[in-house]
N, C-alpha and C positions, 0 to 999 in steps of 0.2 A: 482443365481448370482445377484449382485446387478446392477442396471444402475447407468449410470456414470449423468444422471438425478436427485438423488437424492441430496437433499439440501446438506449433509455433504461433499460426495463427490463433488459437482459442486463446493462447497466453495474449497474442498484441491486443485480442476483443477485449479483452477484460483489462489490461491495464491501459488500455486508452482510452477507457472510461475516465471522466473527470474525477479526480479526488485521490485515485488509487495508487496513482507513485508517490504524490504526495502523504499518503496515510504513512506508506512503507520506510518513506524518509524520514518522516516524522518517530516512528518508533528503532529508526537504526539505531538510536541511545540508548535506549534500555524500555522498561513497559510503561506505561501509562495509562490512567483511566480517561471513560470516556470525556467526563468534563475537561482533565487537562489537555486533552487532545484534541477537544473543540475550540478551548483558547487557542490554539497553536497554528489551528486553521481558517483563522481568518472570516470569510465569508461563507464557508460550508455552515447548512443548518444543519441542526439536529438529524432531524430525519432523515437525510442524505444519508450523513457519516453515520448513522444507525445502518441503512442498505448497504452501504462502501461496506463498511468492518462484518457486517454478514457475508456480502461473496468473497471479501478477501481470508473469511475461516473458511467458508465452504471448496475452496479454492488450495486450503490447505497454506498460505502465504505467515498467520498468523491465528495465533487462540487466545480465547479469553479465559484469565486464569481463574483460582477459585477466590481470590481478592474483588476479582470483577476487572482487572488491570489488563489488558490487550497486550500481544508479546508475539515480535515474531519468530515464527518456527525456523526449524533449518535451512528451509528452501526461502523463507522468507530474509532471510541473513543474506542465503547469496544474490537474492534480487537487487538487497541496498548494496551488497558491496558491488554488483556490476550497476550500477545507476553511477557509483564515483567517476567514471571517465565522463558521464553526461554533464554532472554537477562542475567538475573542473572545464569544460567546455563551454557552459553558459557562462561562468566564472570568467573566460576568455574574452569571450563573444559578444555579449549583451549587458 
């Protein structure tokens, strides 16, 4: 049986957290702070998207710059760009 340790799965634990592909999409435009990016999300509160955008730096996905603007990193760039075949699929689908 696998542990919930290993890289692939620790990646699906954390982004199947509610909020967290969604943050990622949200900032594949460019940076944002935290208010515009609460507009953007709907029904997420404060608090949440304060915990989301903490594991998703701790996690290394995105940083908060010295603006205070959230931005994703490298590895966070290619998450949005592999999310494109999900978003063209719902686009399809639903």
């Amino acid at each position: 049986m696998r542990s919930a340790t290993q890289p692939p799965l620790a990646a699906m634990d954390l982004l199947g957290q509610r909020w967290m592909l969604r943050i990622v999409w949200e900032l594949q435009p460019g940076p944002q702070g935290f208010l515009g990016l609460r507009r953007r999300m709907d029904n997420c509160s404060s608090s949440m998207l304060s915990v989301r955008l903490q594991r998703l730096q701790e996690a290394g996905v995105l940083v908060k710059r010295e603006d205070k603007a959230y931005e994703l990193t490298t590895a966070g760039t290619e998450l949005a760009t592999a999310l494109e075949p999900l978003w063209q699929w719902s686009r399809e689908r639903l």
